[in-house]
Backbone of each chain as ProteinMPNN parsed JSONL, in Angstrom:
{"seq_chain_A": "XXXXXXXXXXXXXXXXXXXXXXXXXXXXXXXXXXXXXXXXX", "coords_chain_A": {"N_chain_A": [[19.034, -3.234, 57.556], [19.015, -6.05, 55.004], [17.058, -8.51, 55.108], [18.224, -12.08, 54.969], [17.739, -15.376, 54.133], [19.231, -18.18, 54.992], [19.683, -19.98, 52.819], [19.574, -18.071, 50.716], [21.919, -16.333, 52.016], [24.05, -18.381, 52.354], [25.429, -18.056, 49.965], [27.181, -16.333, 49.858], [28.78, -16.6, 52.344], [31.094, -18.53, 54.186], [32.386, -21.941, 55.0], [32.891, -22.672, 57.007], [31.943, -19.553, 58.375], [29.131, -20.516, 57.971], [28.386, -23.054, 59.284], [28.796, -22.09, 61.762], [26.68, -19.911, 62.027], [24.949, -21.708, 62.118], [25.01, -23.025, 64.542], [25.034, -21.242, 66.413], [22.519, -20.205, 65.848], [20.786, -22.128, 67.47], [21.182, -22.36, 69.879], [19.668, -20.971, 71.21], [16.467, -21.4, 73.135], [16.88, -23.028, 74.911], [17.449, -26.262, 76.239], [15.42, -27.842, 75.258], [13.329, -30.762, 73.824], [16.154, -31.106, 73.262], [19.404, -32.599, 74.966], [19.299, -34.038, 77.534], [19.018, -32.686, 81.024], [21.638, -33.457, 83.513], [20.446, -36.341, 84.701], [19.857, -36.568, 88.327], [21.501, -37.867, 91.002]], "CA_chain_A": [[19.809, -4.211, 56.796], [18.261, -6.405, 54.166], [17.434, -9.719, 55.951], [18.284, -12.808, 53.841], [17.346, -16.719, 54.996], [20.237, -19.084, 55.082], [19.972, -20.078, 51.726], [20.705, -16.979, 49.874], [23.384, -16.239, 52.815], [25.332, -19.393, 52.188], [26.314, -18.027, 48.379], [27.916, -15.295, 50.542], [29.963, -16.83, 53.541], [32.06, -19.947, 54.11], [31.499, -23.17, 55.354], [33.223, -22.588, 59.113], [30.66, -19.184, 58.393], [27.48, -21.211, 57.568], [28.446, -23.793, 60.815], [28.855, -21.16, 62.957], [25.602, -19.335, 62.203], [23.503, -22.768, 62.392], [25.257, -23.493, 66.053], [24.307, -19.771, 66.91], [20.151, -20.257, 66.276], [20.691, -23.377, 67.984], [21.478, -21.84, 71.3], [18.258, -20.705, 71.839], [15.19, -22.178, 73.943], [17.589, -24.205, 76.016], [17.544, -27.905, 75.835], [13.849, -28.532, 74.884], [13.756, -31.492, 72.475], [17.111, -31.761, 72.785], [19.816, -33.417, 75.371], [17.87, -34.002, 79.053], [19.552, -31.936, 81.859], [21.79, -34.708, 84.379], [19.538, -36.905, 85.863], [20.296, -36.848, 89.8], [21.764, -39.619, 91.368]], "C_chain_A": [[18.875, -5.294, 56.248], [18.295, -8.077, 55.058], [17.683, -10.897, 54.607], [17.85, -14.606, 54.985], [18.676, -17.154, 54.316], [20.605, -19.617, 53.697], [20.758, -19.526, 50.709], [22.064, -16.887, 50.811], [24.376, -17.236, 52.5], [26.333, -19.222, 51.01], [27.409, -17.123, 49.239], [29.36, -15.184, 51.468], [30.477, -17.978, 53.471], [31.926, -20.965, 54.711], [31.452, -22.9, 57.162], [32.027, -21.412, 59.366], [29.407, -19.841, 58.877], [27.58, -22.223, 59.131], [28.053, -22.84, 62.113], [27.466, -20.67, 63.453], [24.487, -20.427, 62.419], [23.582, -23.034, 64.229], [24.527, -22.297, 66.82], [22.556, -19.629, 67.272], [20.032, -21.173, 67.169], [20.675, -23.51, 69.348], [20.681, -21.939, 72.283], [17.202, -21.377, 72.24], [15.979, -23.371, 74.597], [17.948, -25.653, 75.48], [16.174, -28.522, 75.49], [14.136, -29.705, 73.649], [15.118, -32.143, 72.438], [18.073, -32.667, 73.991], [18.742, -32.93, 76.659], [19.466, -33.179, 79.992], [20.394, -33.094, 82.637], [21.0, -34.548, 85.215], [20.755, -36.728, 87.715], [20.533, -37.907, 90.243], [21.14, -40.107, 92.802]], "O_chain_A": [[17.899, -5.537, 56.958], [19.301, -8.633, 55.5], [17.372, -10.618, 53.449], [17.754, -14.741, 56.205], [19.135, -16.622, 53.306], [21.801, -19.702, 53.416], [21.771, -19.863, 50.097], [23.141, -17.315, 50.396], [25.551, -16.887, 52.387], [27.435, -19.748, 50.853], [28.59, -17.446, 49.108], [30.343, -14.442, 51.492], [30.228, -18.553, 52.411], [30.806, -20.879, 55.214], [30.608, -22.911, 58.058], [31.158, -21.688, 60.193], [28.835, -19.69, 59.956], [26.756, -21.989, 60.015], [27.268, -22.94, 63.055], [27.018, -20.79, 64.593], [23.351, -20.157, 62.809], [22.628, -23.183, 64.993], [23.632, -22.425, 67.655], [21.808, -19.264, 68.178], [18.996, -21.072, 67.825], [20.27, -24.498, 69.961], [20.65, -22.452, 73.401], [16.936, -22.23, 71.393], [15.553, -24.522, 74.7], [18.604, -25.976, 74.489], [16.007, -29.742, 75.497], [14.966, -29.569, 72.75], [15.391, -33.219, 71.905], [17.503, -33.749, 74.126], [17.892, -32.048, 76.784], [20.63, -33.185, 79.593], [19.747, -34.119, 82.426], [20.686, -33.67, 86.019], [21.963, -36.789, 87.943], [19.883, -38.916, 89.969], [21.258, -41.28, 93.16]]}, "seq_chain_B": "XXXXXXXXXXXXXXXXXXXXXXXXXXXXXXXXXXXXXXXXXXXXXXXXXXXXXXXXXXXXXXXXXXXXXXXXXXXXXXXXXXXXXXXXXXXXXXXXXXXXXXXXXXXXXXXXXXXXXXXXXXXXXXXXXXXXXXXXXXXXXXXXXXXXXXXXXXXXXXXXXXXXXXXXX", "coords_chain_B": {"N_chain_B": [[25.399, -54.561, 62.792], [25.98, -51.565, 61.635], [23.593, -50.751, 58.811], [24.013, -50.053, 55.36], [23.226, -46.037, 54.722], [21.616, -45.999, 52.846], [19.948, -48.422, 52.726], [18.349, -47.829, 55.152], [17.167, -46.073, 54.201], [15.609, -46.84, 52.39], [13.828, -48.374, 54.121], [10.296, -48.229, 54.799], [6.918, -46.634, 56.258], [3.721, -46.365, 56.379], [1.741, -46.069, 58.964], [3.083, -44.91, 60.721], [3.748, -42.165, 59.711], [0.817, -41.5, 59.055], [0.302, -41.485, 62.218], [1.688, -39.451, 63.008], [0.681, -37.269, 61.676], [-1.607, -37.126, 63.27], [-1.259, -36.642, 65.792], [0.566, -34.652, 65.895], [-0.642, -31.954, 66.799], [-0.178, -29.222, 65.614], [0.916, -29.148, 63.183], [1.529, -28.183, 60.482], [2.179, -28.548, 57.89], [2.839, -30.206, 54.266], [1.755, -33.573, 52.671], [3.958, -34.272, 51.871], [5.988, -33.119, 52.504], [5.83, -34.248, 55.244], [7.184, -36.778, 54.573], [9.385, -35.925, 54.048], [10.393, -35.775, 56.273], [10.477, -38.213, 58.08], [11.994, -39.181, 56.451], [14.422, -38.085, 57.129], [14.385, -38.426, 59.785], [15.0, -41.146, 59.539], [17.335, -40.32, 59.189], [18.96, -38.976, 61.36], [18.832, -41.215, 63.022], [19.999, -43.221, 61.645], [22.809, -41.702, 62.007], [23.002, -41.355, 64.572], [23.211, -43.868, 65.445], [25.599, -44.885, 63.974], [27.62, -42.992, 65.033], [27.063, -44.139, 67.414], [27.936, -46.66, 67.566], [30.953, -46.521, 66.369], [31.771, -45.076, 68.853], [31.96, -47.547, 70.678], [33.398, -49.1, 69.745], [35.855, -47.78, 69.197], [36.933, -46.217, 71.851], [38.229, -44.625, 72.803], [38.189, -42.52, 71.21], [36.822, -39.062, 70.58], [34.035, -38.331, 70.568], [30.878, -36.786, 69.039], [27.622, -36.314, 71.021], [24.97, -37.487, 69.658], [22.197, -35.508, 69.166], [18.734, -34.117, 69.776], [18.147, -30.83, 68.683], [17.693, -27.325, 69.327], [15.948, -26.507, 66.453], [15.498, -28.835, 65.392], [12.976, -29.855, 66.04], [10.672, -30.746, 65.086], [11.567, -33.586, 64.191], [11.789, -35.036, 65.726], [9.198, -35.245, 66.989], [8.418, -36.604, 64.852], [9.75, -38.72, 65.475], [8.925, -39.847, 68.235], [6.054, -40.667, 67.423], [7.018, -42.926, 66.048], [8.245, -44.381, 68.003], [5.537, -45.145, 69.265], [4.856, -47.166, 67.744], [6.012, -49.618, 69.018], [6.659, -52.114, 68.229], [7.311, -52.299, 65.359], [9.109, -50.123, 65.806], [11.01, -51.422, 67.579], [12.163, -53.677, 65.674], [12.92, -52.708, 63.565], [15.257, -51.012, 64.434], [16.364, -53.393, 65.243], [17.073, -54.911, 62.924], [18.203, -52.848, 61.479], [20.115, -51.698, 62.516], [21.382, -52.921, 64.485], [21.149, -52.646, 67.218], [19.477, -51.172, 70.015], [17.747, -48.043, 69.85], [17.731, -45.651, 72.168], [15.746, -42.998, 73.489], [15.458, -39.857, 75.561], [18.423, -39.274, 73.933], [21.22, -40.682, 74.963], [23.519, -38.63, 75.401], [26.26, -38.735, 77.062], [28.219, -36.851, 76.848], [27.656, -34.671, 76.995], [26.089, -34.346, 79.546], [28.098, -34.761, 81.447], [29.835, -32.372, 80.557], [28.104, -30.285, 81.414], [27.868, -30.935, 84.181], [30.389, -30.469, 84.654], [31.55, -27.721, 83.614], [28.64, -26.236, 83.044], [25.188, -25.543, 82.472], [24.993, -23.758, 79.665], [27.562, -23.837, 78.075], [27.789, -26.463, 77.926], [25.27, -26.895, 76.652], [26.57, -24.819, 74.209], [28.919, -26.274, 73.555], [27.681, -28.774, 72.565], [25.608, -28.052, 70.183], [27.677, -26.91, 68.396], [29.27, -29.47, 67.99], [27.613, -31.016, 66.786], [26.431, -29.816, 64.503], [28.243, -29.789, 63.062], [28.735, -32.328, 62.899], [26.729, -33.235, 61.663], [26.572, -31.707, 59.199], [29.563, -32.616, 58.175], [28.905, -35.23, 57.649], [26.252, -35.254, 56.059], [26.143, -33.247, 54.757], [25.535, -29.195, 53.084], [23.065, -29.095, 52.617], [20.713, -30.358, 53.91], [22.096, -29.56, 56.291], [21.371, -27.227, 56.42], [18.322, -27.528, 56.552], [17.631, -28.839, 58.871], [19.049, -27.247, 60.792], [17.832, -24.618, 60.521], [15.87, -24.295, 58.612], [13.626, -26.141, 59.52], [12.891, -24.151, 61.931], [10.445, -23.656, 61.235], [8.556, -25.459, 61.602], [8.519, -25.824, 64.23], [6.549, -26.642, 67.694], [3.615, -23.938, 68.862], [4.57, -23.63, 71.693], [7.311, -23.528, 71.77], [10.012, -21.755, 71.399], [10.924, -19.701, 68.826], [11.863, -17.234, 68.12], [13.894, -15.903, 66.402], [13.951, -15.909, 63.246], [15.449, -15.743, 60.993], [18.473, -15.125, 59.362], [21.152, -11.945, 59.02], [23.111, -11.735, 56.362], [25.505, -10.418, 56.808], [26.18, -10.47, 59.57]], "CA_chain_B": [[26.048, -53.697, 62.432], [24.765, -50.742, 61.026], [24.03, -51.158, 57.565], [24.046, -48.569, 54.907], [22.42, -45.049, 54.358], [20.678, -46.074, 51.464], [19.051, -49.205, 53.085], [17.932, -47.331, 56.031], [16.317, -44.353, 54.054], [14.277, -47.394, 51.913], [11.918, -48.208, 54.893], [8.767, -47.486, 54.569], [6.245, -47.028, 57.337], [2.701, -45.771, 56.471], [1.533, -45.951, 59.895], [3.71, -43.733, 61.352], [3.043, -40.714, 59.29], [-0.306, -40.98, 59.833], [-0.096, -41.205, 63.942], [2.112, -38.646, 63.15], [-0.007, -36.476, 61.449], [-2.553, -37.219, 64.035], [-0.632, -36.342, 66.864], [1.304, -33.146, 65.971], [-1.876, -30.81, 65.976], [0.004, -27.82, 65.023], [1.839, -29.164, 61.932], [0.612, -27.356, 58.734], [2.947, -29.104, 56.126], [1.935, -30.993, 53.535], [2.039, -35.043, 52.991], [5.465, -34.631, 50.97], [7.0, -32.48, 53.479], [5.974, -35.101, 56.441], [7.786, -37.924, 53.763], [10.97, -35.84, 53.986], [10.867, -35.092, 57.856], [10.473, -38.965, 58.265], [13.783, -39.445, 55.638], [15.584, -37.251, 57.871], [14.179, -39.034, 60.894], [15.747, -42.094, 59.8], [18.679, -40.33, 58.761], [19.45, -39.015, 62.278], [18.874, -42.672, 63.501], [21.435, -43.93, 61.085], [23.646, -41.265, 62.35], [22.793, -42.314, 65.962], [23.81, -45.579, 65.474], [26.824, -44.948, 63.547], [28.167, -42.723, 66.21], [27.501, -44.858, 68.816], [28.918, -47.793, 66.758], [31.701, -46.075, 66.669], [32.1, -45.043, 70.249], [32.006, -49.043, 71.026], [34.466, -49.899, 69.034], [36.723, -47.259, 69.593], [36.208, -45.579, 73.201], [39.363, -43.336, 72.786], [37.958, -41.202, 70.278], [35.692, -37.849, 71.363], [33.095, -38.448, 69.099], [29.577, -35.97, 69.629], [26.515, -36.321, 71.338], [23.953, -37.337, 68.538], [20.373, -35.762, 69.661], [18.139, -32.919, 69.132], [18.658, -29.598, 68.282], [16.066, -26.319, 69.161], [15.207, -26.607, 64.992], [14.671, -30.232, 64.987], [12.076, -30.236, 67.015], [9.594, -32.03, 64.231], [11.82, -34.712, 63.56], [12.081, -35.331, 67.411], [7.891, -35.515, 66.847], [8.368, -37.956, 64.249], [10.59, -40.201, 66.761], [7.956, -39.804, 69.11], [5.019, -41.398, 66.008], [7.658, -44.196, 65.266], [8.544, -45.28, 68.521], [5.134, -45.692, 69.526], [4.051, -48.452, 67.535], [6.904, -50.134, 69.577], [7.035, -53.55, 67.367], [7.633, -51.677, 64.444], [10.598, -49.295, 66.169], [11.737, -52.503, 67.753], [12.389, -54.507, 64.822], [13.534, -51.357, 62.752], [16.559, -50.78, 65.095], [17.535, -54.331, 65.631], [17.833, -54.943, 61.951], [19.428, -51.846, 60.384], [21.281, -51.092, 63.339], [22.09, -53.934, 65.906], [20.811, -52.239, 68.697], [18.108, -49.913, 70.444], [18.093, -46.748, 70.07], [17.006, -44.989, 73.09], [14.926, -41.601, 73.973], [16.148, -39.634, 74.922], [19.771, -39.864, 73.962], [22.054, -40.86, 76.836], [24.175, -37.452, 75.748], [27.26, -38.56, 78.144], [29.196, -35.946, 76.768], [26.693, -33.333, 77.54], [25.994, -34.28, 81.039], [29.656, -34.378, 81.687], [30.099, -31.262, 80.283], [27.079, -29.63, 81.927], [28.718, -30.969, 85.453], [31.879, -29.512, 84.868], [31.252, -26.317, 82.805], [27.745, -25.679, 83.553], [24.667, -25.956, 81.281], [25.296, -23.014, 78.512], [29.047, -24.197, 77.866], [27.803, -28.005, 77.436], [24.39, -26.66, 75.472], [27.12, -24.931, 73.0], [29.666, -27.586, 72.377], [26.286, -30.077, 71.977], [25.424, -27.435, 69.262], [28.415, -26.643, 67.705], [29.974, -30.688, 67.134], [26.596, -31.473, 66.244], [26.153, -29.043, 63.607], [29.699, -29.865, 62.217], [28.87, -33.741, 62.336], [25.723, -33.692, 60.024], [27.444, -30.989, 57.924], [30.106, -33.759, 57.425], [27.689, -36.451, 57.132], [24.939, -34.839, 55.061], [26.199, -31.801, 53.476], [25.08, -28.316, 53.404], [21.482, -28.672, 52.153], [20.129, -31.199, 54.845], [22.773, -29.084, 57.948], [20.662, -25.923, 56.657], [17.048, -27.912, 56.861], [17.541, -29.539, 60.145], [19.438, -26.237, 61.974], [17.467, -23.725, 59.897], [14.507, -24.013, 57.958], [12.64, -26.685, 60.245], [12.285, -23.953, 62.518], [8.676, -23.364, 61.234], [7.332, -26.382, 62.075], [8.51, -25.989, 65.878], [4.999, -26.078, 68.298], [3.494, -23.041, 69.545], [5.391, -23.413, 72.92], [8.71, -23.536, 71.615], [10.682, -20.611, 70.977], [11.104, -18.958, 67.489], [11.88, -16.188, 68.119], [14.664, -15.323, 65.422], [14.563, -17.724, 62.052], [16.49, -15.36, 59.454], [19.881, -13.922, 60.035], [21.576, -11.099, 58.101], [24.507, -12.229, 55.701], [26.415, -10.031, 57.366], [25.484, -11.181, 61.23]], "C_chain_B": [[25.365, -52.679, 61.883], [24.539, -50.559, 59.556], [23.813, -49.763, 56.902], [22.683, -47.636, 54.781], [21.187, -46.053, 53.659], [19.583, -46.828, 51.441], [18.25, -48.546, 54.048], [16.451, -46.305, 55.58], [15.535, -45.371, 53.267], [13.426, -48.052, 52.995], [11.175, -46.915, 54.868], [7.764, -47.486, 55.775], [4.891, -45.55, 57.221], [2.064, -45.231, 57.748], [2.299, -44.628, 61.023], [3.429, -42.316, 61.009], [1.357, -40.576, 59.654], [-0.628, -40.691, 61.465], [0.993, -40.031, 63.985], [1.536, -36.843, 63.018], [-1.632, -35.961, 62.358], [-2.379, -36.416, 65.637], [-0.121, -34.887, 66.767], [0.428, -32.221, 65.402], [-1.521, -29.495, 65.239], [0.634, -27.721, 63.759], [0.907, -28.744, 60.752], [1.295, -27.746, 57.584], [2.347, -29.758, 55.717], [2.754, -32.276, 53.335], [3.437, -35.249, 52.531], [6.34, -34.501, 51.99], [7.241, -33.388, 54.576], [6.807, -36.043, 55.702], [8.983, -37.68, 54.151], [11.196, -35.853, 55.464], [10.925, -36.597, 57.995], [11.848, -39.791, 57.929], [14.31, -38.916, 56.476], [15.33, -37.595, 59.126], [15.406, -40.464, 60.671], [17.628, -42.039, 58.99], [19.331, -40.029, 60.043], [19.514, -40.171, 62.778], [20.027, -43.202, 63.129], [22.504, -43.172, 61.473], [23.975, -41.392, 63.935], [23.699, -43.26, 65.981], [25.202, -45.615, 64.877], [27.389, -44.375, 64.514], [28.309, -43.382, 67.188], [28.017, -46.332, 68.571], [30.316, -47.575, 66.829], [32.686, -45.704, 67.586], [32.147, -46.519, 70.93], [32.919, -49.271, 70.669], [35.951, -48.948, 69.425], [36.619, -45.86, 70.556], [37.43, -44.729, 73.623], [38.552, -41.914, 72.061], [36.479, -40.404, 71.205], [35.409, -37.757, 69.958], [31.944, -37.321, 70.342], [28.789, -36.284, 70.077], [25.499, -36.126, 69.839], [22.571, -36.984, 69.187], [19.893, -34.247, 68.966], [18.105, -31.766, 69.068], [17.872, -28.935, 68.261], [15.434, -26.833, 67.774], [14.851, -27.506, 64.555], [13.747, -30.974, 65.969], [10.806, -31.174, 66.46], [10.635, -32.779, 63.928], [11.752, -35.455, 64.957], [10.39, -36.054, 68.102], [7.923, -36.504, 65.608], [8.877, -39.04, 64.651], [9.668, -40.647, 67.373], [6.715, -40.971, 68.385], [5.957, -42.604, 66.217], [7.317, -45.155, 66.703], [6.842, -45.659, 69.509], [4.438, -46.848, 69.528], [6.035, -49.58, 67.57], [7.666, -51.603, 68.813], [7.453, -53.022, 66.313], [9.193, -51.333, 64.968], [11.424, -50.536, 66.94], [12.58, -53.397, 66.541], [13.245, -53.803, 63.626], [15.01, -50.989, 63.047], [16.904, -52.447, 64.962], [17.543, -54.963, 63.939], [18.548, -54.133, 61.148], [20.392, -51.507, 61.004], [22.071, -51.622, 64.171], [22.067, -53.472, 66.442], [19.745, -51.087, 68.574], [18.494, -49.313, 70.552], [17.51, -46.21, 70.915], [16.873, -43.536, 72.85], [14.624, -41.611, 74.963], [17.445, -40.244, 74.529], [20.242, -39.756, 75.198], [22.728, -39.379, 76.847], [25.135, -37.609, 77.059], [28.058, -37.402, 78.05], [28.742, -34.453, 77.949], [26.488, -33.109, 79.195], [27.421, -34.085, 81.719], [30.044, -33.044, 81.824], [29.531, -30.146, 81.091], [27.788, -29.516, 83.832], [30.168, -30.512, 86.115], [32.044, -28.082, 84.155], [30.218, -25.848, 82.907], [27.232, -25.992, 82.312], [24.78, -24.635, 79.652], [26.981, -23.276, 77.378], [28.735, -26.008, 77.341], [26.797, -27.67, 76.782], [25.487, -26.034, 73.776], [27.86, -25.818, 72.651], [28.83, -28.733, 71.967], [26.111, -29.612, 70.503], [26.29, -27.94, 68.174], [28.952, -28.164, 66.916], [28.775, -31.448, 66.808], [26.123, -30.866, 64.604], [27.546, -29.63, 62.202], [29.333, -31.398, 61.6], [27.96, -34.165, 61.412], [26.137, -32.64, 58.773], [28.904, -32.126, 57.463], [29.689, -35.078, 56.615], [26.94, -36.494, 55.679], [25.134, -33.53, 54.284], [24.883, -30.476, 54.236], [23.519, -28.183, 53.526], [20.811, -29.434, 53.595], [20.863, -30.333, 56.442], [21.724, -27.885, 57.679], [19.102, -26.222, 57.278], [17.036, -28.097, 58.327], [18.027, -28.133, 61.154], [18.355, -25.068, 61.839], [15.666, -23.571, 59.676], [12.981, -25.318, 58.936], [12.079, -25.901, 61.682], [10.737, -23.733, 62.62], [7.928, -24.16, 61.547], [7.282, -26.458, 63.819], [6.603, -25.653, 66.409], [4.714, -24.638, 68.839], [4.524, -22.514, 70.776], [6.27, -22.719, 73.17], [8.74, -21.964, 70.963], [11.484, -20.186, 69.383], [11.283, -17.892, 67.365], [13.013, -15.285, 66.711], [15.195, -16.686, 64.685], [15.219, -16.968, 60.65], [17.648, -14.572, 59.986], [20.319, -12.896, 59.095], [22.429, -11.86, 57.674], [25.646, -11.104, 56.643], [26.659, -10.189, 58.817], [27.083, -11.168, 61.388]], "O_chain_B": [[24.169, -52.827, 61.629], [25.546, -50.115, 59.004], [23.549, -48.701, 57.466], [21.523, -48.046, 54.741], [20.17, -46.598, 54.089], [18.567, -46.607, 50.781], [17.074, -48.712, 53.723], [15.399, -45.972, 56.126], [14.377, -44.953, 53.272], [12.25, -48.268, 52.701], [11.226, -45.685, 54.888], [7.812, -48.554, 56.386], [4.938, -44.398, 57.652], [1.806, -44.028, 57.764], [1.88, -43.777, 61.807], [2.989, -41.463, 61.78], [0.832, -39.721, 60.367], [-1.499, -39.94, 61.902], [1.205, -39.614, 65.124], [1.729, -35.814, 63.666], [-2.395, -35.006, 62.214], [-3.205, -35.82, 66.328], [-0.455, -34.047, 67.602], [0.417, -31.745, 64.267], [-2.258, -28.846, 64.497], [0.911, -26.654, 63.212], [-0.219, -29.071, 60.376], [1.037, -27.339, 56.451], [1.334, -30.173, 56.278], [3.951, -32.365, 53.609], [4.038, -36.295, 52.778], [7.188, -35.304, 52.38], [8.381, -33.543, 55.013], [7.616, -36.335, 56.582], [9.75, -38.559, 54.544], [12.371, -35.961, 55.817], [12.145, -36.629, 58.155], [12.513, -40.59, 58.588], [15.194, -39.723, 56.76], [16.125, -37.044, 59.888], [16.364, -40.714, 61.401], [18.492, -42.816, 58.583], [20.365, -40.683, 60.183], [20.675, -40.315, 63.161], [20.924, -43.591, 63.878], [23.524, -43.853, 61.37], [25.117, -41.511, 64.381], [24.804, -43.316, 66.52], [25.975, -46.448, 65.352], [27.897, -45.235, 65.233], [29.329, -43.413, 67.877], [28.47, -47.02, 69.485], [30.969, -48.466, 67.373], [33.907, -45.817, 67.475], [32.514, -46.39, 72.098], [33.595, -49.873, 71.503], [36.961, -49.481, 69.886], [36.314, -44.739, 70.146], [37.516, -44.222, 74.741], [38.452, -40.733, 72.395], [35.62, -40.823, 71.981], [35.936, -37.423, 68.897], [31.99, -37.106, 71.554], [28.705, -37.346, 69.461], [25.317, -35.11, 69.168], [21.856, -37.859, 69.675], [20.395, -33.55, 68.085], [17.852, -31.586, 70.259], [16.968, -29.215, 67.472], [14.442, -27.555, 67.865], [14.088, -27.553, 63.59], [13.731, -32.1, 66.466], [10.16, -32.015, 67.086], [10.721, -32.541, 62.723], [11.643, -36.681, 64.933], [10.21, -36.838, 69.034], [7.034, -37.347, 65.726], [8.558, -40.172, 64.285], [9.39, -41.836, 67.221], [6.58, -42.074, 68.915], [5.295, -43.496, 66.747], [6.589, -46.145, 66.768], [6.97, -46.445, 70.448], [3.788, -47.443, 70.388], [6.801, -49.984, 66.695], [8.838, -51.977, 68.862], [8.584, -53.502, 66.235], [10.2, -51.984, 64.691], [12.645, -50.482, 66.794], [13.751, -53.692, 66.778], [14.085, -54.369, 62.926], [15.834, -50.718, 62.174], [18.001, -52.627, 64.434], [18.452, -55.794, 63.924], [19.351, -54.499, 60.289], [21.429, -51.079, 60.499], [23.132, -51.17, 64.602], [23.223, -53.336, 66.841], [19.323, -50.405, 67.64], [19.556, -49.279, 71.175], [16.333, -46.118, 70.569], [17.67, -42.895, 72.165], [13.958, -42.447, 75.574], [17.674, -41.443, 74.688], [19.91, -39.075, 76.169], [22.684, -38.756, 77.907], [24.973, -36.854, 78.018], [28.58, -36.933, 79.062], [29.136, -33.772, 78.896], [26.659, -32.095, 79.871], [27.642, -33.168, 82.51], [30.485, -32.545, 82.859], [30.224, -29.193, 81.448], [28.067, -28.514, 84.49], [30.721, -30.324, 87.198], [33.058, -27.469, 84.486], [30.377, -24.628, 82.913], [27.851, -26.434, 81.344], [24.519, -25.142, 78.562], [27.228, -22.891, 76.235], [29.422, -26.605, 76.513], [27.055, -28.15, 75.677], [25.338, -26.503, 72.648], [27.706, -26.32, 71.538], [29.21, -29.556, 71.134], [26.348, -30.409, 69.595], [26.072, -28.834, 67.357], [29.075, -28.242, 65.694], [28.961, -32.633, 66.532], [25.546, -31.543, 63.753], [27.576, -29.746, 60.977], [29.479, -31.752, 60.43], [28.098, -35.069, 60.588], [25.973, -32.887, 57.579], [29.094, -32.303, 56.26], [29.974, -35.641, 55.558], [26.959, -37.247, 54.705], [24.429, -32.982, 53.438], [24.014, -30.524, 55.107], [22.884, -27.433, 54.266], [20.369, -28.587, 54.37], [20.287, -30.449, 57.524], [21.153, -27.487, 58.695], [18.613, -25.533, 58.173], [16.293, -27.348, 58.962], [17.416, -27.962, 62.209], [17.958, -24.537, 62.876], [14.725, -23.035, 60.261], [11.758, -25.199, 58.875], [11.259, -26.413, 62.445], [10.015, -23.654, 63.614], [6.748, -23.922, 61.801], [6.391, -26.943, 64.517], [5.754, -24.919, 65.902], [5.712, -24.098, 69.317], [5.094, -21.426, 70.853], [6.451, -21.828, 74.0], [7.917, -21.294, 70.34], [12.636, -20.519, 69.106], [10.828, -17.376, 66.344], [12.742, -14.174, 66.256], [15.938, -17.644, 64.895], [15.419, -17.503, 59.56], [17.695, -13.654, 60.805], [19.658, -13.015, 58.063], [22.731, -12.799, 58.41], [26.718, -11.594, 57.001], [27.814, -9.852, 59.076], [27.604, -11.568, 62.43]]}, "name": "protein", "num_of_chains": 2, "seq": "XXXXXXXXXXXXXXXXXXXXXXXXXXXXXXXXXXXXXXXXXXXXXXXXXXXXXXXXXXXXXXXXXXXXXXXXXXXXXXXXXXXXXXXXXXXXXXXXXXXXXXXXXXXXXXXXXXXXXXXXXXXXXXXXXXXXXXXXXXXXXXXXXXXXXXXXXXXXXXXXXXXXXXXXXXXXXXXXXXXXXXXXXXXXXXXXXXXXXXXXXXXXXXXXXX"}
């Protein structure tokens, strides 16, 4: 299957689409960068 | 208060890009590209601050966790550049925004979430009303950069493993 980057794909699918598939990559490599794990009390 | 977009995105701060460019050995973009990752630095900020402006004022509403996202992992390295020339990122927040912005984010939702659903169930709804709230914010072109296309600048470390999807996925 022909791969396409997000760009071209967006002429294609719909907005709830295009959300969906950004939350989807987003998944991946955990929380690095992003929120911190709860601190311990 | 937090004042507008428009003021926010006209600071300027030479210094930063360069300890930025100094610092993030693996970045291979060029000086334009660091210009825009810096715009979109202080566009998450302004979205920071509006959210949590927001959540102050009205502490009913389930508003999102504003923070960083696997693909914005260079803008997260341009936070990093800003806030170390501390007088600068001091003075930056308490006039465009009326208050400090901390690193990381507090993410109450997330920890919440994480403590009662576990961490894959609070990593996706972080995702998902994050994705939605700069796609309301900022539109498609800037939700695709920041989820999408900034995966290339991620460091070695970090995980890249899949940065194009099929249209049909």
């Amino acid at each position: 299957m022909k791969k396409l980057n997000l760009k071209e794909a967006k002429k294609q699918i719909t907005k709830t689409q295009l959300l969906k598939k950004l939350a989807k990559k987003n998944l991946k490599g955990g929380t690095r960068g992003g929120c911190p794990p709860p601190f311990d009390d | 208060m937090v004042k507008p977009l428009e003021e926010v995105l006209a600071y300027q701060n030479k210094w930063v890009l360069l300890r930025f460019k100094q610092a993030c050995h693996w970045y291979t973009g060029t000086d334009e590209e660091a210009q825009l990752i810096f715009e979109d630095l202080k566009r998450f900020l302004w979205l920071y601050a509006t959210i949590e402006e927001k959540r102050k004022t009205n502490p009913e509403l389930d508003l999102p966790d504003i923070s960083i996202a696997h693909a914005m992992e260079i803008i997260d390295e341009m936070w990093h550049a800003f806030i170390l020339f501390t007088d600068f990122y001091i003075k930056f927040c308490d006039e465009y925004f009326g208050m400090y912005l901390h690193h990381p984010v507090p993410c109450e939702k997330f920890i919440a979430n994480h403590r009662e659903k576990g961490e894959q169930k609070a990593q996706e709804i972080f995702v998902t009303e994050l994705v939605e709230c700069v796609y309301e914010y900022f539109g498609e072109d800037i939700s695709i950069r920041w989820f999408d296309e900034y995966f290339r600048f991620n460091s070695p470390e970090s995980s890249t493993s899949e940065h194009h999807i099929t249209a049909k996925e």
